[in-house]
C-alpha positions in Angstrom: 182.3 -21.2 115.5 184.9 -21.9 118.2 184.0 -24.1 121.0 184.9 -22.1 124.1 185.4 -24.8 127.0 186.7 -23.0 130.6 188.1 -25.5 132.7 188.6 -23.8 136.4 185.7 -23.1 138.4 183.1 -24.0 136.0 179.5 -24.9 136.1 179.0 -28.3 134.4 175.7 -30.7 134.0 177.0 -33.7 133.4 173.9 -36.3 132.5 173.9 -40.5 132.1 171.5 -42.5 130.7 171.7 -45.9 131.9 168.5 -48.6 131.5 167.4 -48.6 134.5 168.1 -44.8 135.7 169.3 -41.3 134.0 172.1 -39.9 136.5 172.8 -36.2 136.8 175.9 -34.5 138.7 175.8 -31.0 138.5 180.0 -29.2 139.3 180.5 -26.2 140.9 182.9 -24.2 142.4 181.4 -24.8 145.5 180.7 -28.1 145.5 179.4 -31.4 143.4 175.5 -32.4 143.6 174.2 -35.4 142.1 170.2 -36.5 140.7 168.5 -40.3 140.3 165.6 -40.8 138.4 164.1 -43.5 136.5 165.0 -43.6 132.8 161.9 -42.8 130.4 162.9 -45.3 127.5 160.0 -44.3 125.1 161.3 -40.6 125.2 164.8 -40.6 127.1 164.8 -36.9 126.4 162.1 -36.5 129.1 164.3 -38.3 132.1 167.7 -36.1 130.9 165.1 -33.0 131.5 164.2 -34.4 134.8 167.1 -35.1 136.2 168.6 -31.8 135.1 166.1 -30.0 136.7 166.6 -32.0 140.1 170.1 -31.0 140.0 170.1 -27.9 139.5 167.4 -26.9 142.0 169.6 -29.5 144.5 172.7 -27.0 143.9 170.2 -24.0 143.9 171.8 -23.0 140.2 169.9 -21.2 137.8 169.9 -22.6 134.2 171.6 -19.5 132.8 174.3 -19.9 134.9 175.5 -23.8 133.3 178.4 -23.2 130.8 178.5 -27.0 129.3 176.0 -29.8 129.7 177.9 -33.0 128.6 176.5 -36.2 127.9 177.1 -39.7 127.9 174.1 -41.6 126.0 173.6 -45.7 125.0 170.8 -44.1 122.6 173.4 -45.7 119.6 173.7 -48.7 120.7 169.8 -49.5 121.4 169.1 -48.2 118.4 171.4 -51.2 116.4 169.9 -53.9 119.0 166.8 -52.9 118.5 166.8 -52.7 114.7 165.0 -49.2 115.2 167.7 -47.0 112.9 166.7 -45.2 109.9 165.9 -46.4 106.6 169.1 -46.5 104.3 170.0 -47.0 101.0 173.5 -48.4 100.4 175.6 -47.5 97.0 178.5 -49.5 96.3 181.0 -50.7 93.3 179.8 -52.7 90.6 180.1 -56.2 91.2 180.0 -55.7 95.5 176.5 -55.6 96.3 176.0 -58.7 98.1 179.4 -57.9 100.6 177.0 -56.8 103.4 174.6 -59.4 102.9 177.1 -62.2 102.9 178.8 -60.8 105.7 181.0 -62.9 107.8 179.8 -66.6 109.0 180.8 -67.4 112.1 178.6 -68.2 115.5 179.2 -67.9 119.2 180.8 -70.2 121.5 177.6 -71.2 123.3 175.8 -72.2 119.6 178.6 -73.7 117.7 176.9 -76.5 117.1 173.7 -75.3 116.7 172.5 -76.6 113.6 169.7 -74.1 113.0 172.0 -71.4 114.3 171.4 -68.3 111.7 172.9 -64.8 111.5 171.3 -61.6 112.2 169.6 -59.4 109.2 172.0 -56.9 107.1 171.0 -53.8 108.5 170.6 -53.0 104.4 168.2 -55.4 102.6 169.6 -56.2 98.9 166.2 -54.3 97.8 168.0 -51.0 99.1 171.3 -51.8 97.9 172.8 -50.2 94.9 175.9 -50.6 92.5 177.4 -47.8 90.2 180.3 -48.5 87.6 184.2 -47.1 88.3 186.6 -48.5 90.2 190.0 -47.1 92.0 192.8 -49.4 92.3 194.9 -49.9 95.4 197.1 -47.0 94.3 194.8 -44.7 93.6 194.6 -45.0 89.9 191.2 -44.9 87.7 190.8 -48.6 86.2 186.6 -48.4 85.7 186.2 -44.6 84.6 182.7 -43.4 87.0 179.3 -43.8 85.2 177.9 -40.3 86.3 174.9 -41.1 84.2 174.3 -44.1 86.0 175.0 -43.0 89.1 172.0 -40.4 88.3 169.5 -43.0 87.8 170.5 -44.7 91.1 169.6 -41.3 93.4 166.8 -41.3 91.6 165.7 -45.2 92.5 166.7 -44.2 95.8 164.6 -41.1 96.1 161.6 -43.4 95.4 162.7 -45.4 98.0 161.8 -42.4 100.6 165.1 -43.3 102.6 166.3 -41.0 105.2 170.1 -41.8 104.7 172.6 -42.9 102.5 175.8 -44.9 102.3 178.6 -45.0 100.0 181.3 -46.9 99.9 183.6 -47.6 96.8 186.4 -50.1 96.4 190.1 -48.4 97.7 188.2 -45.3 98.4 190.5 -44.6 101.5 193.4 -43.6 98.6 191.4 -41.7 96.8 188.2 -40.9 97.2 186.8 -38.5 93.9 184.1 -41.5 92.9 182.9 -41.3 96.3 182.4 -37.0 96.4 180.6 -37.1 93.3 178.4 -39.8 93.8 177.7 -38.1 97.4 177.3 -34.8 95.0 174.6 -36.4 93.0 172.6 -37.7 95.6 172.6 -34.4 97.7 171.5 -32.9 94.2 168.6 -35.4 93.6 167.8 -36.5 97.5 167.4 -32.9 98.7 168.9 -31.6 102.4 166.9 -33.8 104.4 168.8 -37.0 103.4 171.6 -37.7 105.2 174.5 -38.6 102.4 177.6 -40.8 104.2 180.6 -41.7 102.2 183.2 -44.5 103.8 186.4 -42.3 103.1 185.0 -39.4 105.6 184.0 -42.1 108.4 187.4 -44.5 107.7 189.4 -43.8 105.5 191.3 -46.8 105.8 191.9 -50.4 103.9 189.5 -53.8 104.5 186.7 -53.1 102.7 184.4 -55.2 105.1 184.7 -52.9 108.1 184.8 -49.9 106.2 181.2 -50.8 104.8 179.8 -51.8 107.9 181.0 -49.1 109.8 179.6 -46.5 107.1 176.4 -48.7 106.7 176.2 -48.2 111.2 177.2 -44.2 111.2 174.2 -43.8 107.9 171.5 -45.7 109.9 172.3 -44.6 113.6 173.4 -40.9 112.1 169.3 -39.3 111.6 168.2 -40.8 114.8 170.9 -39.5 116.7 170.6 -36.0 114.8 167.0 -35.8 116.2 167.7 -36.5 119.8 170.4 -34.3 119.7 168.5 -31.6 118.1 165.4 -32.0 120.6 167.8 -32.6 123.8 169.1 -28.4 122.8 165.9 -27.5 122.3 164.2 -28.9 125.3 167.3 -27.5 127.5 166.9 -24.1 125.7 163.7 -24.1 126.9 164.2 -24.9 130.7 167.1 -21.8 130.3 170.1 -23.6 129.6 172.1 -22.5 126.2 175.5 -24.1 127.3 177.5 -26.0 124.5 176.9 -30.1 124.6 179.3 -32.2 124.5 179.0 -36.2 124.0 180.7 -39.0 125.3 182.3 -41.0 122.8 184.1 -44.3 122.8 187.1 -44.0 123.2 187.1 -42.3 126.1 186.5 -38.1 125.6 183.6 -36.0 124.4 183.1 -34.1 121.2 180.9 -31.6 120.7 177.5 -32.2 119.5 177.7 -31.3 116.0 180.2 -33.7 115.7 178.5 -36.4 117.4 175.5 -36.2 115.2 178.1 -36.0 112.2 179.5 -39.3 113.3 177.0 -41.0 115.2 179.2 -44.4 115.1 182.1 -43.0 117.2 179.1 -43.0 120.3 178.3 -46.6 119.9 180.2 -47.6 123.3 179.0 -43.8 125.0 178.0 -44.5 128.3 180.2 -48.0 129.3 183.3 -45.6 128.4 182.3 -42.7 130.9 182.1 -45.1 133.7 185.9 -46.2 132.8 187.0 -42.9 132.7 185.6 -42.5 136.0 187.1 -45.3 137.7 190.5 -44.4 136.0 190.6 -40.8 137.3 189.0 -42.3 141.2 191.8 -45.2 141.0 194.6 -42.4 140.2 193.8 -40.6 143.1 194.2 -43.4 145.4 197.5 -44.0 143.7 196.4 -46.9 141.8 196.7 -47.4 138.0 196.7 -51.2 137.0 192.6 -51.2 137.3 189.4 -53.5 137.0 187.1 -50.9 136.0 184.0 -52.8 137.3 180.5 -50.7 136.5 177.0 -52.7 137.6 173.8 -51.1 136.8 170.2 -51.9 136.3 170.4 -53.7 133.1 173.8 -54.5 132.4 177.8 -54.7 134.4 181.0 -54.4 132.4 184.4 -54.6 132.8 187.4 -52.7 131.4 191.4 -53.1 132.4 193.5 -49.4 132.7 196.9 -49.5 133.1 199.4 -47.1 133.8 196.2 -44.8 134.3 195.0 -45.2 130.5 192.0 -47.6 129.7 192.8 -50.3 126.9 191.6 -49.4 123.5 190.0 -51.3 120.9 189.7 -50.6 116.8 188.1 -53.3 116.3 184.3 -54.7 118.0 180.8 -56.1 117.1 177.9 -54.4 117.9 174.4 -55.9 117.4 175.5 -59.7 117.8 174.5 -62.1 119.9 176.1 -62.8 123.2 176.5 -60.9 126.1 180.3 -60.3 125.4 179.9 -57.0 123.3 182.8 -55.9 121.4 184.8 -59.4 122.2 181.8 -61.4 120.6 182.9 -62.3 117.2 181.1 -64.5 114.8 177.8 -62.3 115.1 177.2 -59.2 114.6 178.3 -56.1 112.6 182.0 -55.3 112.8 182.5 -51.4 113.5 186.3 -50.2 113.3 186.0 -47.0 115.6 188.5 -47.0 118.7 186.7 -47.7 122.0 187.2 -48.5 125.2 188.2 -52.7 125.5 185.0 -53.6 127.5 182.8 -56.9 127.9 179.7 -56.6 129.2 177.2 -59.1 130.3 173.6 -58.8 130.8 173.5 -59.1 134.5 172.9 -55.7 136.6 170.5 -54.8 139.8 167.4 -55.2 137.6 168.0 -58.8 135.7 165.2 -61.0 136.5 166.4 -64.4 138.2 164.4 -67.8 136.7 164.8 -71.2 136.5 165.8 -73.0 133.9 164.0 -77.0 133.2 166.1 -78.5 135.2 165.4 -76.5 138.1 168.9 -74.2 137.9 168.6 -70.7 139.6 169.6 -68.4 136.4 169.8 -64.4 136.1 169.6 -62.2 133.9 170.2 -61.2 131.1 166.6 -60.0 130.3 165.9 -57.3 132.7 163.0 -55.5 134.0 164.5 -52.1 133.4 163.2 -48.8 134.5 159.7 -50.6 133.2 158.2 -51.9 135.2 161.7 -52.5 137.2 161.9 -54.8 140.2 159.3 -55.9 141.8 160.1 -53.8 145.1 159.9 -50.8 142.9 155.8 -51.4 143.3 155.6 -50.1 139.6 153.5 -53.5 138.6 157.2 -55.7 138.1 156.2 -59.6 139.7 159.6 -61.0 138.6 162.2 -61.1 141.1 165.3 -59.7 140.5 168.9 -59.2 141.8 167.9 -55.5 143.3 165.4 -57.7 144.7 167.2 -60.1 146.4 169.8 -57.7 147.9 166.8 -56.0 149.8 165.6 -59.4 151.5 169.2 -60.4 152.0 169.1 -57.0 154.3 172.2 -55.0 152.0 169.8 -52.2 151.1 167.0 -50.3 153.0 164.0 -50.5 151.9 164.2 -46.4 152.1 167.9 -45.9 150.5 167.0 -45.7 146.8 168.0 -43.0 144.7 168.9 -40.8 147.8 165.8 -41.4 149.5 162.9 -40.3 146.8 161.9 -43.8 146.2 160.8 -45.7 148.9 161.3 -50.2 148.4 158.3 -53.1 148.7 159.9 -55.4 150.9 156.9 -57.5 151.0 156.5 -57.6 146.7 160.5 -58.3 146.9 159.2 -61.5 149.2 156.6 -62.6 147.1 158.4 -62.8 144.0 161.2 -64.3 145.4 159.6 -67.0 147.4 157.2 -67.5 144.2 159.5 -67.9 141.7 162.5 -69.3 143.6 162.0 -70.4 146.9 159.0 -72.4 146.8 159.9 -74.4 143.7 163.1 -75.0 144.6 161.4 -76.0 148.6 164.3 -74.0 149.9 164.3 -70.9 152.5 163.5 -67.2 151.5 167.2 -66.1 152.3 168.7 -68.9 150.7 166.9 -68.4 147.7 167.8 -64.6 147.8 171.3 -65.6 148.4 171.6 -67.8 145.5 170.3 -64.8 142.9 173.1 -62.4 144.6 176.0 -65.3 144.0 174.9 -66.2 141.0 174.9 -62.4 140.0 178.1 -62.4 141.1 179.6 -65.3 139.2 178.0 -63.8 135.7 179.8 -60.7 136.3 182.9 -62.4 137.1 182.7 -63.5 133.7 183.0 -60.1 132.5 186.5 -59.5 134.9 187.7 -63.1 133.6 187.3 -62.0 129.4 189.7 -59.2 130.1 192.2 -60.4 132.5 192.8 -64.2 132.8 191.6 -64.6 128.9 193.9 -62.7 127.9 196.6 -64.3 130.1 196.6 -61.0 132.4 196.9 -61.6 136.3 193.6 -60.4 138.4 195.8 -60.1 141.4 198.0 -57.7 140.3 194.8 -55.2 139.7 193.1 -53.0 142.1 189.2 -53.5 141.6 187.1 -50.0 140.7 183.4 -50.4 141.6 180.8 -47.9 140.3 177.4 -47.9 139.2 174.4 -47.7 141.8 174.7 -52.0 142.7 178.4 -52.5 142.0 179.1 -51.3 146.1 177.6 -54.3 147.4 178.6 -56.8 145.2 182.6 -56.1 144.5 184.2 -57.7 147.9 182.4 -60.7 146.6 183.7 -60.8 143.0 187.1 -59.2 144.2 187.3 -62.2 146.5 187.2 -64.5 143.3 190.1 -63.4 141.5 192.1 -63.1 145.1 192.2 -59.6 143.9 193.5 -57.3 147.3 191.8 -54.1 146.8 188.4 -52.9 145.9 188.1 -49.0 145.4 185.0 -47.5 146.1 185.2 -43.8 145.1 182.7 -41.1 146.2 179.3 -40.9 144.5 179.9 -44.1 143.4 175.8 -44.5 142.3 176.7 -41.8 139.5 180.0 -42.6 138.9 179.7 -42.5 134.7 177.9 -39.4 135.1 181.0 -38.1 137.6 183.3 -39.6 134.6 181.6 -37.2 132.1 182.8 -34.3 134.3 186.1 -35.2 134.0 186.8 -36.3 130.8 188.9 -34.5 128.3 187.7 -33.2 124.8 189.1 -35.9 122.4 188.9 -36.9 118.3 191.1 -38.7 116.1 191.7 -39.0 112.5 193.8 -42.1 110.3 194.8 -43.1 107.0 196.0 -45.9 105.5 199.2 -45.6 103.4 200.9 -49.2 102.9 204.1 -48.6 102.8 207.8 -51.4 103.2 209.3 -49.9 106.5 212.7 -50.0 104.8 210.8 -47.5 102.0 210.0 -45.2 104.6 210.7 -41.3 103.5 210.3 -39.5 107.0 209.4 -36.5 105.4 206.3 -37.8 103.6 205.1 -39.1 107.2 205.9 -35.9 109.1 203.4 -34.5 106.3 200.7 -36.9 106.9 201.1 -36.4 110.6 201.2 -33.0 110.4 197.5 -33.1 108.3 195.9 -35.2 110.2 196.5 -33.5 113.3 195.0 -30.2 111.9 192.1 -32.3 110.5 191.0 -33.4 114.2 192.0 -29.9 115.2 189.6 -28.8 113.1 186.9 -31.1 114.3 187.1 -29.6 117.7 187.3 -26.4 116.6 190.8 -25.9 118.5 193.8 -24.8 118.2 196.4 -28.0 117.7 199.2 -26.0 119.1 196.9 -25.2 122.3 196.3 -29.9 122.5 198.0 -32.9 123.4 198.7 -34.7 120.5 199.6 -38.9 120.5 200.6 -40.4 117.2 200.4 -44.2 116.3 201.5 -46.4 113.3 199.5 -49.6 112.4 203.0 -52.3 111.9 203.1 -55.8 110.8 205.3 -57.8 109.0 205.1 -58.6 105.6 202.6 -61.1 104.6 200.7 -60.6 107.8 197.1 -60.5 107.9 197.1 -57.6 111.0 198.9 -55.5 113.0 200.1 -53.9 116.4 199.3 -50.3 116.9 202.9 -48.6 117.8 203.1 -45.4 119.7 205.3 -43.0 117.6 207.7 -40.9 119.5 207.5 -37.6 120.4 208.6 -34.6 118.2 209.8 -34.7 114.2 209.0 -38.1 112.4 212.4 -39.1 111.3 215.6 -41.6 110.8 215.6 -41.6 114.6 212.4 -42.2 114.9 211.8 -44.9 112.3 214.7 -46.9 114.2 212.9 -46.5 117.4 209.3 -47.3 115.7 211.4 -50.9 114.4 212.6 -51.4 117.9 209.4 -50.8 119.9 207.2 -53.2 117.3 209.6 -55.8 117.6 209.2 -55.4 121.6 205.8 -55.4 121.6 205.4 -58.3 119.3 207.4 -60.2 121.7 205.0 -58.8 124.4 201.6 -59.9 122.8 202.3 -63.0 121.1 205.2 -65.0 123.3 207.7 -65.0 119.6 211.1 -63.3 119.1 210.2 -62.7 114.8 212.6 -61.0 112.4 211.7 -60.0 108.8 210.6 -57.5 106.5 208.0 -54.8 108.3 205.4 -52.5 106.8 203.5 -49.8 108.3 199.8 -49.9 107.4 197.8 -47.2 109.1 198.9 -43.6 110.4 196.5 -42.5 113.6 196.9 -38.8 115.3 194.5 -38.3 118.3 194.1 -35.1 119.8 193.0 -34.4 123.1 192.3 -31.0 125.1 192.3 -31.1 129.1 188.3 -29.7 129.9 187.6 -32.1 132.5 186.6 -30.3 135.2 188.0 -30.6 138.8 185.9 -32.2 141.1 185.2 -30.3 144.6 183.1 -32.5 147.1 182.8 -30.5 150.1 181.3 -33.5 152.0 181.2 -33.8 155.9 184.5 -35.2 157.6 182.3 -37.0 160.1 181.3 -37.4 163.2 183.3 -39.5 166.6 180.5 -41.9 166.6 179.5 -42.8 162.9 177.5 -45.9 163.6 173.7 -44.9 163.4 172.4 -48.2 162.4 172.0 -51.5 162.9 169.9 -54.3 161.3 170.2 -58.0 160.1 171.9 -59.0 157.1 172.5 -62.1 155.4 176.2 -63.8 155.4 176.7 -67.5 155.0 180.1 -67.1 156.7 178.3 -66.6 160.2 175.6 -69.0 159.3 172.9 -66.4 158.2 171.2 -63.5 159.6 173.8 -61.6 161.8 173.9 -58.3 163.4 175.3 -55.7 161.1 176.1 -52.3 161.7 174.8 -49.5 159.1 176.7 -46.2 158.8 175.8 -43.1 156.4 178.7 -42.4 153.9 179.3 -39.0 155.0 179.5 -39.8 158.8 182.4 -41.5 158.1 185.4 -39.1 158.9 188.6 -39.9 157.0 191.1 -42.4 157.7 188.0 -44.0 159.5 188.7 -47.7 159.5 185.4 -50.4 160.0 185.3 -53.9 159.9 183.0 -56.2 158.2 180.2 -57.1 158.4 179.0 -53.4 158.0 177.2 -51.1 155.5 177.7 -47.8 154.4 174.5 -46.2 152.3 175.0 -43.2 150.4 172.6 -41.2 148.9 173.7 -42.9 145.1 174.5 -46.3 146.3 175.3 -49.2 149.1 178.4 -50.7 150.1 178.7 -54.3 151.5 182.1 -54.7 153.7 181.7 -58.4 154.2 183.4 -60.4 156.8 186.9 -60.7 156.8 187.2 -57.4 155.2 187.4 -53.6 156.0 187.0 -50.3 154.6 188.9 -47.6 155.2 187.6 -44.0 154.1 191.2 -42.2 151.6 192.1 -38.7 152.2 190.2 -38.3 148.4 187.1 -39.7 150.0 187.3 -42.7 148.5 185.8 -46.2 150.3 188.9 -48.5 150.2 188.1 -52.1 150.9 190.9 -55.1 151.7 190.5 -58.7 153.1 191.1 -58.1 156.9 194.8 -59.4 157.0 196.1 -56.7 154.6 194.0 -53.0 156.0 196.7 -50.9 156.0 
């Protein structure tokens, strides 16, 4: 079947599920309409329903009429933290069953010396792990012949087992994989079609035999649970009418198509953080900004990602299920997954986190969260802890009537009392005060996320423009901008949905690599061209596509000799050869220099071939919003800034009465239906020709 994807005047349901709230745009050819509802976490399918259903009766579209519903879901990634995967045996070379159970032993800055520190569960007990004779070399050549007849009696242990997956991974598999195809040929023989049969060399075929298990191991226990939601998302849509193609969000920053998704679950691991990046990346070009602070705050969580020159920094190497709030950057904990995704860290501090105090009487937030469930105690749903959404509603930078575009109306009072009861009267300090000090501590925890990819890594805030979505991130980015000294906060339009806006525009996108170790001064160009040339039609071919009709972007995996790891090199353009080899050499040796501060000469090897292919779907977005009115100010109430000593007169302005090139100065606030923003003083916001909020210190508003 060929996926047929139209990309000019198309009718797309683009659909996020976030902790706190499932976030629907619906793209037209006449215009963009967005839904807000509360997630449903015991059956997220119910909320995506919901929320497609708003959207489509808010553009007046009939289901029939949608041609692709794409999807950005964190359904993998709860599913590792939660320890709620499928069950799974695991089958691996004689002699290696232990490897995931020993794991790596490292721990987390914050318990180094925690003496009773422990690490997490494998996600495979010993009981379900399994070892068959034969054994490849690093070349590819049989030293162990494979015990078929052993392999035989291990599917049949497993199928007493009642498992609903399997994984296989064999020593040096990624060279040559036969043990692996008939071991996977056995157990499909023995387990029957309902077990799902994973073998490492079709998930990574590539060398370290750590990463490639536990990457396997994470695509074999996430891979039936995200089959089934898949499965009963295109059923349920069927049902309401739609029969459009779904596509998913993956991690690196492009959606596949569902069937591939569900084939390897583990590339969706960092789904909905990387929509929100794309977003902010495609929002920032328009403004003509490309060195970016993608900055999304939610309900449960905020992260941060760096894009420069207009492309979000990858990573092939994160942990997923560890400790810490740090995400992919959190070694020591954790399972490591070698996927590419989007560079994020993440910390558990978004509009729902509850704020507590700690025993010795320190204001703390997050990062447990009251989610959509009974959310913050101004949602009135039964929530008594207070929470950052809470605070920004006594702190007067949200109406009590400006949630999710007006269809859920705020408990000022409940805000109050949880507050004052939890904060304020312990602490014998003033209502706002207490607010205020949730909001800036808030803000200084999601610093930390800006601060782990920029001054961490020796990188410059300043020299970054700062792009805020996510429904909460409006009112608090002057604030964290202001930490950094950063000069420019970019607000773009629909700001509330923004991952969901990033779905729309994002590209179809897959990759395939292989390992080959091979001397650089070795090299034979034509065997590379070859290996380029098939791994290129083997993502092709996941898509569906044409490669001739895709942009295609090579890399080579370099280090030198002796070297533990290496620098992903962009390969030139056109036919891998001499020329090409000599400019790989010189482009390492500069980015060596670039990453690591040393001027190194010596032998080099190339260690991993990568082709990613990528198809322009994203649709364009048309917002046929209002230009505004001569008078935009319609509001006016008190809000809380320390700079003029507390409450102060602020003025309130709807979003879309703002005409463009409409300059205001701070203190003001400008609600849209999605989300809030806070101009404080000594700044102003200044509506782009793109409809973009752009916000600057006062000095610099031009």
């Amino acid at each position: 079947m060929v996926v047929h994807v139209a990309t000019q005047n198309q009718t797309v349901v683009a659909v996020d599920i976030g902790g706190t709230f499932t976030d629907a745009v619906l793209s037209t050819s006449s215009g963009l309409f967005t839904a807000k509802v509360l997630t449903t976490p015991a059956d997220p399918v119910q909320g995506f329903m919901e929320c497609v259903r708003r959207v489509l009766a808010a553009g007046n579209v009939h289901p029939g009429s949608v041609e692709r519903v794409v999807h950005g879901t964190t359904l993998a990634t709860n599913v590792i933290l939660e320890r709620r995967g499928a069950a799974i045996a695991l089958i691996t070379t004689d002699g290696y069953r232990s490897l995931l159970a020993l794991g790596r032993h490292g721990r987390v800055e914050e318990e180094r010396y925690d003496l009773w520190g422990s690490q997490p569960e494998p996600i495979v007990p010993l009981s379900h792990t399994f070892e068959v004779r034969g054994r490849m070399q690093a070349n590819g050549d049989v030293l162990v012949a494979f015990d078929a007849i052993q392999a035989a009696e291990v599917a049949d242990a497993i199928a007493a087992l009642g498992v609903a997956g399997v994984a296989i991974c064999f020593l040096n598999s990624y060279v040559d994989d036969r043990h692996e195809l008939a071991m996977a040929e056995i157990c499909r023989s023995r387990l029957g079609p309902r077990v799902s049969i994973v073998t490492s060399a079709s998930v990574l075929p590539e060398m370290r035999e750590f990463e490639r298990l536990t990457t396997t191991v994470m695509s074999a226990y996430v891979g039936p649970v995200m089959s089934d939601y898949l499965r009963s998302l295109a059923e349920s849509l069927a049902q309401t009418g739609v029969h459009a193609p779904i596509f998913v969000m993956e991690s690196a920053g492009g959606v596949m198509p569902a069937a591939l998704a569900a084939s390897f679950p583990v590339h969706t691991i960092e789904s909905g953080p990387a929509a929100g990046v794309i977003a902010a990346a495609r929002f920032g070009g328009d403004c003509g900004a490309d060195q970016i602070v993608a900055f999304d705050m939610g309900g449960t969580t905020a992260k941060a990602a760096l894009v420069r020159g207009g492309r979000p920094d990858i990573t092939h190497d994160f942990i997923v299920g560890g400790k810490g709030s740090f995400g992919g950057r959190r070694a020591g904990s954790g399972t490591p997954v070698k996927i590419p995704a989007i560079d994020l860290a993440e910390v558990g501090s978004g509009g729902g986190s509850i704020a507590w105090l700690d025993p010795a009487g320190a204001v703390r937030v997050g990062p447990r969260s009251a989610g959509a469930s009974p959310g913050p105690a101004c949602y009135g749903a039964g929530g008594v802890a207070p929470t950052v959404t809470d605070a920004n509603l006594i702190l007067g930078y949200m109406s009590s009537d400006s949630m999710a575009g007006g269809t859920m109306r705020l408990d000022v009072q409940a805000a109050i009392d949880a507050v004052t009861l939890t904060v304020a009267r312990p602490l014998r300090v003033s209502l706002h005060d207490a607010a205020y000090a949730i909001h800036d501590i808030a803000n200084a925890d999601m610093a930390a996320a800006i601060h782990v990819v920029t001054v961490q890594r020796g990188i410059d805030p300043r020299r970054f423009t700062l792009v805020a979505t996510g429904g909460a991130a409006a009112i608090h980015a002057c604030r964290i901008a202001a930490r950094f000294e950063m000069r420019e906060v970019i607000v773009p339009p629909h700001a509330g949905v923004g991952s969901a806006v990033g779905l729309v525009r994002t590209d179809l996108l897959t990759e395939r690599s292989r390992s080959a170790l091979v001397p650089l001064a070795d090299a034979d160009p034509r065997h590379f061209q070859k290996l380029f040339d098939d791994l290129t039609a083997a993502a092709a071919e996941d898509l569906e596509s044409d490669p001739r009709t895709m942009i295609v972007e090579r890399t080579v995996a370099m280090r030198f000799v002796g070297q533990a790891h290496e620098l992903e090199v962009a390969v030139p353009s056109g036919s891998f050869d001499a020329r090409a080899l000599q400019a790989l050499e010189q482009t390492f040796l500069s980015d060596y220099r670039r990453v690591f501060g040393l001027d190194v000469r010596g032998a080099i090897e190339l260690v991993s071939f990568r082709s990613q292919v990528r198809r322009s779907v994203g649709a364009p977005i048309r917002d046929d919003a209002p230009e505004g009115v001569d008078s935009p100010v319609a509001l006016e109430r008190a809000a809380w800034f320390p700079e003029r000593g507390g409450l102060t007169p602020t003025k309130v302005a709807r979003r879309g009465d703002l005409e463009i090139g409409r300059v205001v100065d701070g203190p003001f606030i400008i609600e849209a239906a999605d989300s809030t923003t806070v101009v404080p003083p000594g700044w102003t916001a200044t509506v782009h020709p793109s409809r973009s909020l752009l916000l600057r210190p006062a000095d610099r508003h031009t």
